[in-house]
PyMOL Python script that loads the backbone (N, CA, C, O; Angstrom):
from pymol import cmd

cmd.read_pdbstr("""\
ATOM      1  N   UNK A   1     142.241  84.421 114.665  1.00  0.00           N
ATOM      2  CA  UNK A   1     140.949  85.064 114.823  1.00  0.00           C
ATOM      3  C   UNK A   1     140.558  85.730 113.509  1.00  0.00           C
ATOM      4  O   UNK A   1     141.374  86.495 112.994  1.00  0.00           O
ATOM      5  N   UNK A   2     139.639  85.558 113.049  1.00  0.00           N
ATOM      6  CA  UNK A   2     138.957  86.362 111.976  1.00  0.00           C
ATOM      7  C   UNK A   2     138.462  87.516 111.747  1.00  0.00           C
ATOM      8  O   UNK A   2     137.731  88.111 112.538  1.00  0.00           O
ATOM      9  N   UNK A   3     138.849  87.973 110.536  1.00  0.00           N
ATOM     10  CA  UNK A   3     137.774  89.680 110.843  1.00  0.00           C
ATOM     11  C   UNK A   3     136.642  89.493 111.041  1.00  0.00           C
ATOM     12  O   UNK A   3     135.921  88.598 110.601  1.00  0.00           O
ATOM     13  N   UNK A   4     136.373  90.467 111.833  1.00  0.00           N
ATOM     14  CA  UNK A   4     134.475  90.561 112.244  1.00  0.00           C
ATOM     15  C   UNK A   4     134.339  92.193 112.139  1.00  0.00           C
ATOM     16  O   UNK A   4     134.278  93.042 113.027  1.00  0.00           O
ATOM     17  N   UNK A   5     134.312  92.312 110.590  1.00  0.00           N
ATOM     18  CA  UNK A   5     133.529  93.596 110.534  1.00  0.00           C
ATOM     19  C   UNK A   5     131.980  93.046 110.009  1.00  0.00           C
ATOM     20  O   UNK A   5     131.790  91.844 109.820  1.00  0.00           O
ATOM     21  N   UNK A   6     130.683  94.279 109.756  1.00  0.00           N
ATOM     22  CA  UNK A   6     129.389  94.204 109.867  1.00  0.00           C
ATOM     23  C   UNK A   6     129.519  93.933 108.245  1.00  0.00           C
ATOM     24  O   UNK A   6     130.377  94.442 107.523  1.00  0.00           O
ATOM     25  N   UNK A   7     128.517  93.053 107.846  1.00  0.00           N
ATOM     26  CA  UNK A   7     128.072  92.714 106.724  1.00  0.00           C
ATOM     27  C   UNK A   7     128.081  93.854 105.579  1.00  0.00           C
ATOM     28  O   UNK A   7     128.511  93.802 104.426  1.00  0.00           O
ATOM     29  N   UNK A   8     127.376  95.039 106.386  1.00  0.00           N
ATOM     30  CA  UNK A   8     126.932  96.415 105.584  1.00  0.00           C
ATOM     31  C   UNK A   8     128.578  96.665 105.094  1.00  0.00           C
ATOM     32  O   UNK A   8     128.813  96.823 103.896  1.00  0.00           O
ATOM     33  N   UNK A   9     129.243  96.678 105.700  1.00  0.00           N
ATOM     34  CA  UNK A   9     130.257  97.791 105.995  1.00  0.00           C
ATOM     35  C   UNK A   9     131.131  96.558 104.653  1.00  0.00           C
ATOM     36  O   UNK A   9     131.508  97.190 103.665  1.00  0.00           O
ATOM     37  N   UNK A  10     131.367  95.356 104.599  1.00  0.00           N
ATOM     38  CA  UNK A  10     132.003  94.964 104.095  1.00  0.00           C
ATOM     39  C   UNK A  10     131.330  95.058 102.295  1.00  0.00           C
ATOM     40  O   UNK A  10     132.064  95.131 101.309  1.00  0.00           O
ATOM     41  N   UNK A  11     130.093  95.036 102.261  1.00  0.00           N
ATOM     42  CA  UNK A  11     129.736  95.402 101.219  1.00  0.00           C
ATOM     43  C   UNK A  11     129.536  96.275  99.926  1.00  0.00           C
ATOM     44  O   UNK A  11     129.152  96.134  98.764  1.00  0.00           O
ATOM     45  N   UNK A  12     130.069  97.386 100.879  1.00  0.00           N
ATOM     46  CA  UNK A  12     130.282  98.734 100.387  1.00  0.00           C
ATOM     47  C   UNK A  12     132.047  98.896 100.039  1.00  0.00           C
ATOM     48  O   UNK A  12     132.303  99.647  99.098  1.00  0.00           O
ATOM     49  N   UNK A  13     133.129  98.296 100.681  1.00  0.00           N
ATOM     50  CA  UNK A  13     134.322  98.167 101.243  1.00  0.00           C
ATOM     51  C   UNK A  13     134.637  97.529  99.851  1.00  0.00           C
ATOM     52  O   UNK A  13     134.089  96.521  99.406  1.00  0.00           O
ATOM     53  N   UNK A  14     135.962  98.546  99.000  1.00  0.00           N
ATOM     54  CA  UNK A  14     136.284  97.967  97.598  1.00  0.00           C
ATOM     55  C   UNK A  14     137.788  98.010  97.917  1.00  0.00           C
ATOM     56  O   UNK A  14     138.201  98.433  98.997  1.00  0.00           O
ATOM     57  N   UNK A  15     138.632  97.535  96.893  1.00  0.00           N
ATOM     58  CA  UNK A  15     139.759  97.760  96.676  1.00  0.00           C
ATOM     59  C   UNK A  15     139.973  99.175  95.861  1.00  0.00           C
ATOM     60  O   UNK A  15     139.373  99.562  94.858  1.00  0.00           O
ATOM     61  N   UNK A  16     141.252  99.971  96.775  1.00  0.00           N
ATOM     62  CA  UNK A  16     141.553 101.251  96.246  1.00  0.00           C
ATOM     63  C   UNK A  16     142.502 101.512  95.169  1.00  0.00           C
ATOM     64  O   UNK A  16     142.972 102.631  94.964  1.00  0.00           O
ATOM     65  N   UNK A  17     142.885 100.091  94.228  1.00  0.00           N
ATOM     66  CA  UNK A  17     143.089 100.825  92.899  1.00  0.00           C
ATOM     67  C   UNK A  17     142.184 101.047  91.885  1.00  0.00           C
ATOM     68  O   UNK A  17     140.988 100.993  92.171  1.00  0.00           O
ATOM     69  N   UNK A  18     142.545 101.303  90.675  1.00  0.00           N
ATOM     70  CA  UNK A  18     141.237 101.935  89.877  1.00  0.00           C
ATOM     71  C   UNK A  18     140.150 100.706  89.279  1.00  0.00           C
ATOM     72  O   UNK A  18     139.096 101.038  88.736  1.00  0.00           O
ATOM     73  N   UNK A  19     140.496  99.433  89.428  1.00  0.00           N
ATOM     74  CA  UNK A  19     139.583  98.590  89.279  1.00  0.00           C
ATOM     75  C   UNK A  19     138.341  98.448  90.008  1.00  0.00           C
ATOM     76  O   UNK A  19     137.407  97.835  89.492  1.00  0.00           O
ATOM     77  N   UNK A  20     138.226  99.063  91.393  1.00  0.00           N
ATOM     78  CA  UNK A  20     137.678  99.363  92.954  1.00  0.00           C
ATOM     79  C   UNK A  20     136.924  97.863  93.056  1.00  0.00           C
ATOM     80  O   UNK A  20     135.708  97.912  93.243  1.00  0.00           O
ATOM     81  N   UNK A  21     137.419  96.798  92.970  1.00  0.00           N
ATOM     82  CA  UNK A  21     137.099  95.309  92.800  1.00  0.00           C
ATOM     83  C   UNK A  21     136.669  95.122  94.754  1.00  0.00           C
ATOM     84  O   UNK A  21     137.140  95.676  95.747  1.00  0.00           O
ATOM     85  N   UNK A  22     135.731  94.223  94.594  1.00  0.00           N
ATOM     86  CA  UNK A  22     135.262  94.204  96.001  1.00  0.00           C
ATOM     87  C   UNK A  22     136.327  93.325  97.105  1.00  0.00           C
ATOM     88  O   UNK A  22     137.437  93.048  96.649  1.00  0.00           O
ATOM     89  N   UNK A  23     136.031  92.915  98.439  1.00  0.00           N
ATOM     90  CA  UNK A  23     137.119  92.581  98.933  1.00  0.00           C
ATOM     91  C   UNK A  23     136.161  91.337  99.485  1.00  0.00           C
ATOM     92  O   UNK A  23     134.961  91.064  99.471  1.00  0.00           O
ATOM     93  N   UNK A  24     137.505  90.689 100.025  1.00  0.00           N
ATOM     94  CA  UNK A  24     136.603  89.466 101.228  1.00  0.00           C
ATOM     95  C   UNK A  24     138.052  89.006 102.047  1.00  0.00           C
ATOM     96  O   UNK A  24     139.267  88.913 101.874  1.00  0.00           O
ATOM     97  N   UNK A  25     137.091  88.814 102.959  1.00  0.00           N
ATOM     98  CA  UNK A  25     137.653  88.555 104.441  1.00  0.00           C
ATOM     99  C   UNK A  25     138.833  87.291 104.372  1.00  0.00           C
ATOM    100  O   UNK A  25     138.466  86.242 103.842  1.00  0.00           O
ATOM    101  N   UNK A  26     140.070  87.369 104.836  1.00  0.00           N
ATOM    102  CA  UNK A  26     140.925  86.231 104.588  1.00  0.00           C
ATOM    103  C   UNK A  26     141.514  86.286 103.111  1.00  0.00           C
ATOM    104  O   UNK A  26     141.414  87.041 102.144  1.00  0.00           O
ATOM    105  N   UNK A  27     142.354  84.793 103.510  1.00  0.00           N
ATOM    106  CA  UNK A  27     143.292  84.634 101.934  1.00  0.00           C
ATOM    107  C   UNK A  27     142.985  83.723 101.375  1.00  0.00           C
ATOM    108  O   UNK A  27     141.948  83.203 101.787  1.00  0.00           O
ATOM    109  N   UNK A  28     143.508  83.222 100.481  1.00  0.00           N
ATOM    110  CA  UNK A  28     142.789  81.679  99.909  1.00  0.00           C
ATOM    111  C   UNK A  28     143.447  80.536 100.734  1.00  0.00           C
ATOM    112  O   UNK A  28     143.140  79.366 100.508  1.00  0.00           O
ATOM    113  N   UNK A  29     144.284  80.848 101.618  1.00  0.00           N
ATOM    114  CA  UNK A  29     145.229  79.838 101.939  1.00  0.00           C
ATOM    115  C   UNK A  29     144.790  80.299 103.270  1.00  0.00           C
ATOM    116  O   UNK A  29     144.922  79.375 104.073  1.00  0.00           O
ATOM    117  N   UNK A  30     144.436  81.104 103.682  1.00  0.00           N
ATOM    118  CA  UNK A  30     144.196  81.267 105.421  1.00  0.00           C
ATOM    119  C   UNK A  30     142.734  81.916 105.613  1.00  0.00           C
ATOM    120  O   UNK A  30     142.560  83.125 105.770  1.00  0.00           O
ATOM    121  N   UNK A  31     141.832  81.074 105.584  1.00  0.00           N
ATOM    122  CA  UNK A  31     140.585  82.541 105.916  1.00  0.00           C
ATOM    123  C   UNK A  31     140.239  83.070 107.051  1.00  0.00           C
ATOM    124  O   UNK A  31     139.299  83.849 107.209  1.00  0.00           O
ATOM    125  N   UNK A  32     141.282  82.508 108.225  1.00  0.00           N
ATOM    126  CA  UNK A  32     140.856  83.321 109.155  1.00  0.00           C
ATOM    127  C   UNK A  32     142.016  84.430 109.227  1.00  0.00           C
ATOM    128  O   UNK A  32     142.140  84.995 110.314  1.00  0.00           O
ATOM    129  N   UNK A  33     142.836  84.783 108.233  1.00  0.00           N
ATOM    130  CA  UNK A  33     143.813  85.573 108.545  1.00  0.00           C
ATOM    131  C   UNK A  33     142.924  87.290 108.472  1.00  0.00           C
ATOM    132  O   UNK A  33     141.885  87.655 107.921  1.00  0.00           O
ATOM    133  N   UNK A  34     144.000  88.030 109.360  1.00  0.00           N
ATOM    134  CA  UNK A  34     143.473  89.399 110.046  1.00  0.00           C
ATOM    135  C   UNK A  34     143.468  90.879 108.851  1.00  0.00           C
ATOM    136  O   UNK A  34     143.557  92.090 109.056  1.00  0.00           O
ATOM    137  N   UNK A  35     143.287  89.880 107.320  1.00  0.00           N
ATOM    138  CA  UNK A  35     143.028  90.751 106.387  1.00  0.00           C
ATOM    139  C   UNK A  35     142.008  90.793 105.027  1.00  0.00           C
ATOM    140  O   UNK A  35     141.343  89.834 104.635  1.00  0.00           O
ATOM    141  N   UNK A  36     142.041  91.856 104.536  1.00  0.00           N
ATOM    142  CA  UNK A  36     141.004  92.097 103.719  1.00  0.00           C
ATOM    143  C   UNK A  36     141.689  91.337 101.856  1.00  0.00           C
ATOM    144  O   UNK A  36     142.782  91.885 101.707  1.00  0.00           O
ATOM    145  N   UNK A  37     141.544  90.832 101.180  1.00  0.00           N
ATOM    146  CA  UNK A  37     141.889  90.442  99.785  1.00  0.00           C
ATOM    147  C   UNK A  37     140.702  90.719  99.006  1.00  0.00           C
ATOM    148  O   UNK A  37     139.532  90.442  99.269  1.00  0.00           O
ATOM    149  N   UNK A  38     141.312  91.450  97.768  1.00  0.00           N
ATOM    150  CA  UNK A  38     141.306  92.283  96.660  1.00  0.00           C
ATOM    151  C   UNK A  38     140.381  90.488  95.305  1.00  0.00           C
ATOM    152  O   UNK A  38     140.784  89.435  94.810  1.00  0.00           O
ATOM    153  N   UNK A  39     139.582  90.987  95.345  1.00  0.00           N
ATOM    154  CA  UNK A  39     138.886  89.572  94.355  1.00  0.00           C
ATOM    155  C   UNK A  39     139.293  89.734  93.315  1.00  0.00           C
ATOM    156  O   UNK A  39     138.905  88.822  92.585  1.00  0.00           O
ATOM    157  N   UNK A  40     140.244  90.830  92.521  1.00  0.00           N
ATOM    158  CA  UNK A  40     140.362  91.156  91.249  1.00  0.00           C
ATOM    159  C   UNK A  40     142.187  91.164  91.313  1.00  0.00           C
ATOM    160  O   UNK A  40     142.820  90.352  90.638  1.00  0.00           O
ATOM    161  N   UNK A  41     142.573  91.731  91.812  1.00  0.00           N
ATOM    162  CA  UNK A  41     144.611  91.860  91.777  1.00  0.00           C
ATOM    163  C   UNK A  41     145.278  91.115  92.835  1.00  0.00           C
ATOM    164  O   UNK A  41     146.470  90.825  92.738  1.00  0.00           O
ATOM    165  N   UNK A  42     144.602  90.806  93.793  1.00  0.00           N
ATOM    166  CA  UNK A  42     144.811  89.729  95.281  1.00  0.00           C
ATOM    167  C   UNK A  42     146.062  90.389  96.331  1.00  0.00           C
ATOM    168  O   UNK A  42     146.887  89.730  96.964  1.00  0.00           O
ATOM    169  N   UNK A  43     145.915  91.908  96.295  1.00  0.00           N
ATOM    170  CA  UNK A  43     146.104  92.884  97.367  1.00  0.00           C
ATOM    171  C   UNK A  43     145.700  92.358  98.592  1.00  0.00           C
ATOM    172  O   UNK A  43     144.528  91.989  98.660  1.00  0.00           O
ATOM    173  N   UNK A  44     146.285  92.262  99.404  1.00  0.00           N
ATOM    174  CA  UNK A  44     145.616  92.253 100.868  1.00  0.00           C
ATOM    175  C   UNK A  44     146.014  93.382 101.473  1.00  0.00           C
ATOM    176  O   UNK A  44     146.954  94.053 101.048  1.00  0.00           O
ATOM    177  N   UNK A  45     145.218  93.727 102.681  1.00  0.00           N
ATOM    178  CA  UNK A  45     145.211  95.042 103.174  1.00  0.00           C
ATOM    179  C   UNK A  45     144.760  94.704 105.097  1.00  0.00           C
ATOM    180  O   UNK A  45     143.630  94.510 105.544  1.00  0.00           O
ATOM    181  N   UNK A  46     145.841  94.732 105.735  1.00  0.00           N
ATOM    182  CA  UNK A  46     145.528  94.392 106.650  1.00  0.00           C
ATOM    183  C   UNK A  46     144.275  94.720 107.880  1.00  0.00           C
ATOM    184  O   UNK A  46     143.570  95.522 107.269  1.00  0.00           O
ATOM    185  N   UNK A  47     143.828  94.594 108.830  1.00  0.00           N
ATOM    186  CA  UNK A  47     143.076  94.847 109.442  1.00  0.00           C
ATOM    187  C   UNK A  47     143.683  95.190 111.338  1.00  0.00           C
ATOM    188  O   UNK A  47     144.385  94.432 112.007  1.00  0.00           O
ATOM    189  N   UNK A  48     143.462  95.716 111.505  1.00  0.00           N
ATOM    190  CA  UNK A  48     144.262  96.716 112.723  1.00  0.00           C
ATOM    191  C   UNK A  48     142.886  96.946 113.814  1.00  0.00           C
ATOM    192  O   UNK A  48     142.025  97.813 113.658  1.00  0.00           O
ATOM    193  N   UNK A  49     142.920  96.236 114.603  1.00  0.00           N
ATOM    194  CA  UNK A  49     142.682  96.615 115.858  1.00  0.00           C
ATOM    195  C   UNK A  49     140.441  96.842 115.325  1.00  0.00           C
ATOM    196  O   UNK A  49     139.547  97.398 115.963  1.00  0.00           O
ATOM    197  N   UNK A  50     140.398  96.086 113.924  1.00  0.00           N
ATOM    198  CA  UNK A  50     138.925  95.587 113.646  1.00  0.00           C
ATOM    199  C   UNK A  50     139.201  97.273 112.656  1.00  0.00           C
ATOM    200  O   UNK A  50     138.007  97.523 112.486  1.00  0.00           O
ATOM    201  N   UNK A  51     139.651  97.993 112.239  1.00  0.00           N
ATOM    202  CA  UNK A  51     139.539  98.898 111.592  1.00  0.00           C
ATOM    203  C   UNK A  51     140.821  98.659 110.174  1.00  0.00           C
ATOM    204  O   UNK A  51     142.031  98.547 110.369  1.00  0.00           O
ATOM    205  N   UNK A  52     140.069  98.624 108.671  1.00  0.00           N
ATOM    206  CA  UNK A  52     140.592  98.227 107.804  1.00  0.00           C
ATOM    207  C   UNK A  52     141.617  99.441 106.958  1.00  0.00           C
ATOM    208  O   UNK A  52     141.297 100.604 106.716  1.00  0.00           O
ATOM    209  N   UNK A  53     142.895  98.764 106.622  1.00  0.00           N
ATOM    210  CA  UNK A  53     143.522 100.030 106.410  1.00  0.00           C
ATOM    211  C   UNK A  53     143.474  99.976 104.900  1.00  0.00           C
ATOM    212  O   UNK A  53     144.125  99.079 104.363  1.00  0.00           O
ATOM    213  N   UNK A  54     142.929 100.646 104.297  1.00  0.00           N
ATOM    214  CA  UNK A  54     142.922 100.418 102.948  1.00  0.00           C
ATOM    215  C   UNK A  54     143.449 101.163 102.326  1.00  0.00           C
ATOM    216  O   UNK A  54     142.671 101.903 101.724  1.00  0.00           O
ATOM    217  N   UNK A  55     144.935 101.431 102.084  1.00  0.00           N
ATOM    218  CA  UNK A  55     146.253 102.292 101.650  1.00  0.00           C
ATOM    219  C   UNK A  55     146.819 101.681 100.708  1.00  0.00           C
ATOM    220  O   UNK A  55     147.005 100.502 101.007  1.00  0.00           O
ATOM    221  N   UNK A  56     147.315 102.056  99.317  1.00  0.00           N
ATOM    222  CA  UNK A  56     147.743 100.723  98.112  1.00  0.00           C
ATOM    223  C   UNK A  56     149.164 100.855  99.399  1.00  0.00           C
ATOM    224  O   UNK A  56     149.389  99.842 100.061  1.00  0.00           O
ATOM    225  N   UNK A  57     149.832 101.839  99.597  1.00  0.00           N
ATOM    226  CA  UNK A  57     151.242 101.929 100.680  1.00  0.00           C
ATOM    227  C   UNK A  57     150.920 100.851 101.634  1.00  0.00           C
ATOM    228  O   UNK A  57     151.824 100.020 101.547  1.00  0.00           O
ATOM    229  N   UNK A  58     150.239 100.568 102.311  1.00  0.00           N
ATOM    230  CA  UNK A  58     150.219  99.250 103.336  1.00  0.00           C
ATOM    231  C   UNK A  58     149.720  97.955 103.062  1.00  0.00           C
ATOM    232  O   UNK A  58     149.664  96.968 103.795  1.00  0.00           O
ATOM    233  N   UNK A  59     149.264  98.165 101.547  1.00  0.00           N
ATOM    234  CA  UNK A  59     149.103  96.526 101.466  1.00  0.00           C
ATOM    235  C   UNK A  59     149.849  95.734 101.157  1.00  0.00           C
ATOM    236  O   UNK A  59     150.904  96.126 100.659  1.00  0.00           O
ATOM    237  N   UNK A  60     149.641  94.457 101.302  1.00  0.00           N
ATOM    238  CA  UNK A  60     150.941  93.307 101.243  1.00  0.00           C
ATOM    239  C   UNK A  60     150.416  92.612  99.676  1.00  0.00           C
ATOM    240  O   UNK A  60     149.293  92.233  99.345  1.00  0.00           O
ATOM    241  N   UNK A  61     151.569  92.623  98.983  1.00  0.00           N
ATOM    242  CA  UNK A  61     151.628  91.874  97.851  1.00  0.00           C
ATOM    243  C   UNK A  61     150.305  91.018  97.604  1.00  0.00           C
ATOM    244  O   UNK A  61     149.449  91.086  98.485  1.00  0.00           O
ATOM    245  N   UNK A  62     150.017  90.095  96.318  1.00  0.00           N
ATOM    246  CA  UNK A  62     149.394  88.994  96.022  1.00  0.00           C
ATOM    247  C   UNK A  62     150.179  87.555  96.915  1.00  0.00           C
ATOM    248  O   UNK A  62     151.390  87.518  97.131  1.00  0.00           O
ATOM    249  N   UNK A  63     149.282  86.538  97.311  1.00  0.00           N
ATOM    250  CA  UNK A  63     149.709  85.304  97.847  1.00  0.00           C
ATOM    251  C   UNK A  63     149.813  84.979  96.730  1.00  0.00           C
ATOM    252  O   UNK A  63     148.951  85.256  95.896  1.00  0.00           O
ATOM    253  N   UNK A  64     151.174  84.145  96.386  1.00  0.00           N
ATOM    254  CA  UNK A  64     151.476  83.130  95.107  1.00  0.00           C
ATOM    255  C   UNK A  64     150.478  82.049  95.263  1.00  0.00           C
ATOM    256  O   UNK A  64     150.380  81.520  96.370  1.00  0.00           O
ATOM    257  N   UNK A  65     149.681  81.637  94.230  1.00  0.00           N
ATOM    258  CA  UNK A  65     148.702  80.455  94.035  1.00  0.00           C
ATOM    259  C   UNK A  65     149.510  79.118  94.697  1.00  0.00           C
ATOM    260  O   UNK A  65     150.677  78.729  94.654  1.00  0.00           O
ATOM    261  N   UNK A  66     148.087  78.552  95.426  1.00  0.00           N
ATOM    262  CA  UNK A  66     148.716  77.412  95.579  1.00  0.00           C
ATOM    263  C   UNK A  66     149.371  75.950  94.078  1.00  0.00           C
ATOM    264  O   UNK A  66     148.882  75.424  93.078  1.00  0.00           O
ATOM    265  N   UNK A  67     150.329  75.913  94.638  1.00  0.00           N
ATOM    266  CA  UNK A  67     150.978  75.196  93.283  1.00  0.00           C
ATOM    267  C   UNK A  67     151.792  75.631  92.525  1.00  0.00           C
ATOM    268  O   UNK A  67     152.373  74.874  91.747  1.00  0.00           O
ATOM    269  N   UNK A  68     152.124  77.414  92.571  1.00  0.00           N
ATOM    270  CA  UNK A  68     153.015  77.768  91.402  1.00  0.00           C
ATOM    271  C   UNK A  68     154.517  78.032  91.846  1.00  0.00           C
ATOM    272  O   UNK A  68     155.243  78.768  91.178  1.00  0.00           O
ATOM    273  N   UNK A  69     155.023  77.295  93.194  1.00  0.00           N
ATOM    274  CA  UNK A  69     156.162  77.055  93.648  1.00  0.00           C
ATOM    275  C   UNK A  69     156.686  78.302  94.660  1.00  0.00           C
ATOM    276  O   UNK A  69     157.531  78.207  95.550  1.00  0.00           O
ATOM    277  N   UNK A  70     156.095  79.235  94.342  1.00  0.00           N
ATOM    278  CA  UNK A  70     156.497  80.657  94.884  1.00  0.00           C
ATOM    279  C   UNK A  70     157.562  80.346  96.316  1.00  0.00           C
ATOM    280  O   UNK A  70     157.935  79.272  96.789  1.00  0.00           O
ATOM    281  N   UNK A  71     157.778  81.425  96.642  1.00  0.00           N
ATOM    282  CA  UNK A  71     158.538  81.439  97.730  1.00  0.00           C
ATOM    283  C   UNK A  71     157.916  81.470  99.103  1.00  0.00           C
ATOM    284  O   UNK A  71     158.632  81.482 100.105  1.00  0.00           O
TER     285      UNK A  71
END
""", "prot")
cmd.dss("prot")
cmd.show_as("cartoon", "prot")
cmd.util.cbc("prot")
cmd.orient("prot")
């Protein structure tokens, strides 16, 4: 299932390190996954119950690019 937050709300909605780079819905590899990714460091930040937790402490690493063997 996909996030379904409001257009407004995602527009305003940045990444909380000091770059404050905007976010978008999903990963590059999953877009319906239940989180927010960072367009600038590729932070994801999960999404809980339609309310986004945007904590650098709860976000999950960068997805390794597709192709660069990662784990």
């Amino acid at each position: 299932m996909a996030v379904d937050l409001d257009p407004q709300l995602l527009d305003i909605l940045a990444c909380p390190t000091d770059d404050h780079a905007p976010l978008r819905v999903g990963t590059a590899t999953d877009p319906d996954a239940e989180v927010l990714t960072c367009t600038a460091c590729g932070r994801r930040y999960p999404v809980l119950d339609g309310i986004p937790v945007l904590l650098l402490e709860e976000a999950l690493p960068p997805e390794d690019a597709p192709g660069t063997g990662g784990a």
